[in-house]
Every structure is written in structure tokens, then in C-alpha cells.
C-alpha positions, 0 to 999 in steps of 0.5 A: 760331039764328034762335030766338034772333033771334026772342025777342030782338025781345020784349025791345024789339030787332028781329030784325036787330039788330047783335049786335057784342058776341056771340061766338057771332053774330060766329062765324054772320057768320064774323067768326073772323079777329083783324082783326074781334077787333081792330077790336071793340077800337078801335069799343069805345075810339073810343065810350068817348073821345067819351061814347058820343055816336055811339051815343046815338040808339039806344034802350035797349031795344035793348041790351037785347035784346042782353042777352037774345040772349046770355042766349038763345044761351048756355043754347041751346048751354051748357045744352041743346046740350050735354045732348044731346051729353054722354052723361055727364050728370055731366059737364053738371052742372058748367056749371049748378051754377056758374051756380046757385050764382053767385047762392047763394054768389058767383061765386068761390065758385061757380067753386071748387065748379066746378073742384072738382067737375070734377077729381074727374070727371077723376080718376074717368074716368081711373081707369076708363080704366085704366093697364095697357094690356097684361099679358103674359109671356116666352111670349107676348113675345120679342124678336127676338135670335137663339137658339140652338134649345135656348135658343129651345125652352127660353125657350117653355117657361120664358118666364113667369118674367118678366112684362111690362106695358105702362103708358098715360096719365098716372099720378097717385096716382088710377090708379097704386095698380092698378100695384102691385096687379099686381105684389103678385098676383105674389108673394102666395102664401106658401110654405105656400100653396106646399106645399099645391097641391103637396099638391093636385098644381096647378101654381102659376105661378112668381114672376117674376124679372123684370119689364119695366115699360114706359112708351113711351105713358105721357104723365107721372108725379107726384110720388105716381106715383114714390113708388109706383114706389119701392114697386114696387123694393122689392117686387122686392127683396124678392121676388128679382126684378129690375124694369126700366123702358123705354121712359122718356122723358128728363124722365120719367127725370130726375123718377124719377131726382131723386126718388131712385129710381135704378138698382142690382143689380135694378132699371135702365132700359132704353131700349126694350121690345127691349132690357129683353126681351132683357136679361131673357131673357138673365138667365133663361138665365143664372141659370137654364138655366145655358147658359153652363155647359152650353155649356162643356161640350158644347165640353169634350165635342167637344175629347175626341171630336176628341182621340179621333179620327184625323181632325176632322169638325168642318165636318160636325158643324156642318152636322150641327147646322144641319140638325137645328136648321132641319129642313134638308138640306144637310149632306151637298151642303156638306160639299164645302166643308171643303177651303175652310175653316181654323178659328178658334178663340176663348177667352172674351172674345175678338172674331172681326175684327181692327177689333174687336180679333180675330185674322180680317184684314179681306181673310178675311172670309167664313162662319163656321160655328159648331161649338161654343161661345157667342158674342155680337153686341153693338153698337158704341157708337163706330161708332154715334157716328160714322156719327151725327156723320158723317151730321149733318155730310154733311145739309144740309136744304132752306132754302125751304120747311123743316119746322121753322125755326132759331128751333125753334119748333112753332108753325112747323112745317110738316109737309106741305112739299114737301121733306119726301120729298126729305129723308127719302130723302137721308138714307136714301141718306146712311146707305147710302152712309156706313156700307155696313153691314147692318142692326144685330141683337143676337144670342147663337148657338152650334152651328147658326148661320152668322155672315156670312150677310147680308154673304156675300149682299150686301156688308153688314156687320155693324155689331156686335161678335162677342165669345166668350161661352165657348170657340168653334171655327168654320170659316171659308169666305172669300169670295173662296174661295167666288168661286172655288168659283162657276166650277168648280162653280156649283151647290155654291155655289147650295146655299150661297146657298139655306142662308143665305136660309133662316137669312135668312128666320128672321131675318126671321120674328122681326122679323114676329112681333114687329110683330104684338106689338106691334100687338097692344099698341096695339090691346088694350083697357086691363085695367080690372077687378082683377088675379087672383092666382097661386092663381086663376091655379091652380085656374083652370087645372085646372078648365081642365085637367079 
């Protein structure tokens, strides 16, 4: 800065020289408050009011020198300092061509040219940095509801029937184009092309039935971004896919939405990558493994066996598939318990407790073991609402030192107050002491589950609603009978506690990897280059192979 100074005195000004009118010498004097700002203002009125009388005994020369010490700092940090930062040198361009062309063209037109050329750096940056942040498919994403084992097995074998992407930055008609060359690659092969690699004996990639398109850390869509999304439902359509969209913020929706792309047969938002996951494994089960009628008829196929025997082992059948499905052994020490137990039994439709509309009261609450037949925990909206409204109502947040004022204004936000811990932890302790319920978990379980696991340990109970999917036989085990079984024969009820920690930690497990999914998301590096299409895929995966 001294350069500066130095050069300046040339132009008839001396080295010390008040530079008040320059931006960059007030900031070295540490004049960045709005009082020196202001008060520039009110020197500024008070010389022109009195004819610049008070300033008259300065010579020209060093106003002047003025001049050229703004001149000299503005090519300094404009024109060299930033040649030496910017590692794109298109970007520096824009800087010097307005200034050029000021003299060429005029300044307006000059700073037309600027904007112009800057939007097309833009565009092209964004376009390089990639709007698909990850490609997967069910294979490599699960979600985190619980299966049954064949479903689980058959879903890591089938899971590439659907495809998943997960979409970043803003979406504009520049970058969203590569979206729909993703998801054309998922159906360019013809059925001729079909029959020829059957012909070659190389297996094809299966066309999706579902694609999850997720847009969490998408920051916005324009108007040729939805037109393009259009495209995509109709190329679903199409194709017989379903698409669904997560992760959606509520703006985002309602442009997507005004513009006329809404939700039918195969295409939906979802509120989150969880549930459009869930929602398409389901689907995947449904349509194709057809577990709900091979489910019916496993249960047709236990009801002739109990007809044919004299007694009923469905308590031991149950532990039986517990065993084979965890690699467990408990069936034969916990098949003390069957004394314990009656059974249930639910038609298709029908909920287990009698708060959700079941037939179980509310003092039988205990193990339910699953002997056969297909049952949902789905969530309960009204039980949602209330405990929401409740805990709103109960929370009062600290008035001193607030995070955010009642005017809702960001500019007084206050993250860091000292409140901030207290509030948080009064409302987890709120949300405990309110609602004494377990964490909320999606589940579809048959044969080899314990429904009660979580509550029969600690106290807390499931927030969900159990519904029969198909005809369900389980065998209860109160928990008050198993208070009594702990005094005479303490070491039968351990075994219990040790199964259900077991079927605990799997749960559990599924939570963990799916964290690992999705750091695995947020730290993989954007897909830049172009999307390789099903036939590649082939021929790749046999060379592979060979």
C-alpha cells in the first residue's frame, strides 16, 4: 500500500495525504464502522453548503494526487491482486474488458458486455460441477424398515430394480438436461437389443420400476428445470416405471406443482429419501415377489398342518423360524414359555391393540410372537399431531437472551446464546415425559419377529399402528406373566431379555448402515462425466466376469 502512497506524491500530492474519499484507504485506517461512513456524508454537505470555502487553501495538485491514489489502488487490487488469486483467468477477464470497453463503447454498454459475459462463466461452472451428486440402486440403499429374511435376502439380490439419484445445486436449463440423459440410459435398449445379448448369453441390467429422485441439498429449480422434470414422468410412464421425488422443500413443491406436474399412478412426492426407499421396496415386493401371496400361502399351509395334528407347536414353530432366520439358539430353553402364552389371531385389515382398534386390552400388552402371516407398523398421524401440539403448548423458550426474536427476523438470530443447551434439553425432556413412547420405526414382519421387544425391556411403547397385512397367528406372552416367571425361574427370563437384545441390535445395525449411506452421499464427489448405458453396463460386466 505504501507503492501507492509513494507514486501518488508524483502527481503533486505528498505521501501523507488524507485520502478521505477512498474506500480502500479508510479500510487501512480501520474506518469500516457506519459512523466514519456517515459522518463522510455530513463533511461532504457541510463543503458544498459553504462553496467549498473550507477547502479552498488546498492546492489542486492535491486532489489530484487523489485521483491517482485511487486509480493506483484500484488496478493494485482489481487488476494484479486479483490475476494472482483467480486460478481461472477467464474469470479476471471480465474486470479488464469493462474497463476497456468504457472507452470503446461506453460504460453502459460496457457493463452489458460484463454481465454477459459473467453469466455464461456461471453457467458453464455450474455445468462442470455436476448436478448428479450420487448414482445408486436398491442394492447398494436400503432403508431401515424391518424385514422379514426372505424378503431381506431377496431384496439384496433384486434391489437393482430400482435406481436412486440424488441431485445437488441449483437446477437450471444449463445443467438439468444431464438429468434426463441419466434416466434415458435406463431404458435405451430395445427389445431386439434385448434378444441379442440373450443370444450372447450377457446378462442385461433390468430396466427400473422405480426411480427415486432425491432433491434434500438441491437449492432451486427454474421454470425449463420443471419442463424437464415433466419429461422425466413421461418417460416413466412410458417405460412402466413409477418415479418418485423426495426430499422436496415446500417452495420447491409448489413451483413443481403450479406448473403442473402433479402426483398420479406413477409418480409422487415423498417427504424424504427414508420413505420413497421404503415406499419402492415395498412396491418391488409386491408386484414382483408377490410376498403377500406367497405369505397366504405359507399361512394356508401351517392352518392344514395344525389341522392334521393332535397337538399345536405353533409356539415352537415360531421359535423355530426366529432361530433359523438370526442364527440364534433359543428355541428349544424358551419353549418353557408356551404355557404362558394364548394366540391371536388377525384377519387382514385388522390392528393388534384395542387403542388402535384391535381386540388385545391394554393391561395384555406383552411378546407377540409371530407364527405366520404379514403384518405392518404403520405411523399414526393423530398420535403425531397430538404430542406435537401438546409439546408446543407445554414449551415456553427462554425471554433474556433468545435465538430468534418475535418479529422472526434472521438478522436477530442469535445462535450462540447461552440458552440454547437449556432449551434444547427441555424439550427432549418434555418429548419424554409427554409421550413415554419408543422411538417411531416402519416395519413389515412375518414369521421370525417378536413384536414387543423395545417395550418389554424398557417401558416404551410403540408409537405405531400394528395392522394385519394377511391372516396373522401370533402367541402372546404378557408382561405381567413374564414378572411372575422372573421369581420362580429367573434364569428363562434371562434368555428372553438376551433374544430380544439380539433382535434390538439388528435394529439397530440397520440405523448404522444407513448413516454410513448417507455420509457416503454427502462426501462422494459429483458424476461429471456422461451416463453409461445398459448395454455397456453388459459387456463391461462380462469382460469383468471373464
Amino acid at each position: 500500500y505504501a507503492y501507492s502512497q509513494f507514486m501518488a506524491s508524483f502527481a503533486g500530492g505528498i505521501g501523507v495525504c488524507p485520502a478521505v474519499g477512498v474506500a480502500l484507504t479508510l479500510f487501512k485506517m480501520g474506518a469500516e464502522g457506519n459512523a466514519p461512513q456517515y459522518g463522510s456524508f455530513v463533511l461532504l454537505a457541510i463543503f458544498y453548503l459553504t462553496d467549498f470555502q473550507m477547502v479552498r487553501f488546498i492546492p489542486k495538485p492535491a486532489f489530484s494526487c487523489l485521483l491517482v491514489l485511487a486509480f493506483l489502488d484500484m488496478v493494485s487490487v482489481w487488476f494484479f491482486g486479483s490475476y494472482r488469486k483467480t486460478k481461472q483467468k477467464w474469470e479476471w477477464m471480465v474486470a479488464p474488458l469493462i474497463m476497456i470497453l468504457s472507452f470503446v463503447v461506453g460504460l453502459l454498454s460496457a457493463i452489458v458486455v460484463g454481465v454477459t459475459f459473467s453469466t455464461i462463466i456461471f453457467v458453464g461452472s455450474f455445468y462442470k460441477s455436476g448436478v448428479v451428486k450420487y448414482l445408486a440402486n436398491g442394492l447398494t440403499l436400503r432403508s431401515t424398515i424391518e424385514r422379514g429374511y426372505r424378503e431381506s435376502v431377496w431384496l439384496d439380490q433384486n434391489g437393482d430394480l430400482i435406481q436412486v439419484l440424488v441431485l445437488q445445486n441449483y437446477l437450471f436449463f444449463g445443467n438439468a438436461q444431464s438429468l434426463l440423459a441419466y434416466l434415458t440410459t435406463m431404458f435405451d435398449v430395445s427389445d431386439e437389443e434385448s434378444m441379442h445379448f440373450q443370444d450372447l448369453a450377457i446378462p442385461l441390467p433390468p430396466s427400473p420400476l422405480f426411480i427415486i429422485i432425491d432433491f434434500t441439498i438441491v437449492s432451486g429449480i427454474d421454470t425449463s428445470a420443471i419442463d424437464l422434470l415433466r419429461e422425466a414422468v413421461t418417460l416413466c410412464k412410458n417405460n412402466h416405471c413409477r418415479l418418485f421425488i423426495s426430499g422436496m422443500s415446500h417452495s420447491l413443491r409448489s413451483s413443481v406443482v403450479y406448473a403442473g406436474v402433479k402426483s398420479d399412478a406413477t409418480f409422487s412426492f415423498q417427504p424424504d429419501l427414508e420413505a420413497a426407499l421404503g415406499k419402492a421396496e415395498d412396491g418391488i415386493l409386491d408386484s414382483v415377489f408377490h410376498v403377500k401371496e406367497q405369505t397366504e400361502h405359507d399361512v394356508g399351509v401351517r392352518r392344514r398342518e395344525r389341522a392334521l395334528s393332535s397337538a399345536d407347536f405353533g409356539f415352537r414353530y415360531a421359535l423355530d423360524k426366529i432361530d433359523e432366520q438370526h442364527g440364534l439358539n433359543y428355541a428349544s430353553e424358551l419353549s418353557k414359555l408356551e404355557q404362558y402364552t394364548k394366540v391371536v389371531e388377525l384377519k387382514p385389515g385388522e390392528t393388534l391393540f384395542q387403542d388402535e382398534g384391535g381386540s388385545v386390552l391394554e393391561e395384555d400388552r406383552g411378546f407377540f410372537f409371530i407364527e405366520d402371516g404379514l403384518m405392518t407398523i404403520e405411523r399414526d398421524p393423530s398420535q403425531e399431531s397430538r404430542n406435537t401440539m401438546s409439546l408446543r403448548a407445554q414449551y415456553v423458550p427462554e425471554e433474556k437472551t433468545p435465538r430468534m426474536t418475535r418479529v422472526d427476523s434472521i438478522g436477530h438470530l442469535n445462535a450462540r446464546a447461552a440458552t440454547r443447551g437449556k432449551e434444547d434439553a427441555k424439550m427432549k425432556q418434555l418429548r419424554r415425559s409427554e409421550r413415554g413412547l419408543q422411538n417411531f420405526r416402519l416395519a413389515r414382519i412375518g414369521s421370525g419377529w417378536v413384536v414387543g421387544t423395545i417395550e418389554g425391556a424398557s417401558g416404551l411403547k410403540n408409537s405405531g399402528v400394528h395392522v394385519a397385512i394377511t391372516e396373522c397367528r401370533l402367541h402372546l406372552l404378557p408382561f405381567a406373566r413374564v414378572k411372575e416367571i422372573e421369581k420362580t425361574d429367573p434364569g428363562l427370563i434371562l434368555s428372553l431379555f438376551k433374544l430380544c437384545s439380539h433382535l434390538s441390535a439388528r435394529r439397530q445395525e440397520l440405523t448404522i448402515e444407513q448413516l454410513t449411506q448417507y455420509m457416503t452421499i454427502m462426501n462422494s464427489a459429483a458424476h461429471t462425466s456422461q451416463p453409461i448405458n445398459r448395454a455397456t453396463l453388459a459387456s463391461l460386466q462380462r469382460i469383468v466376469t471373464v
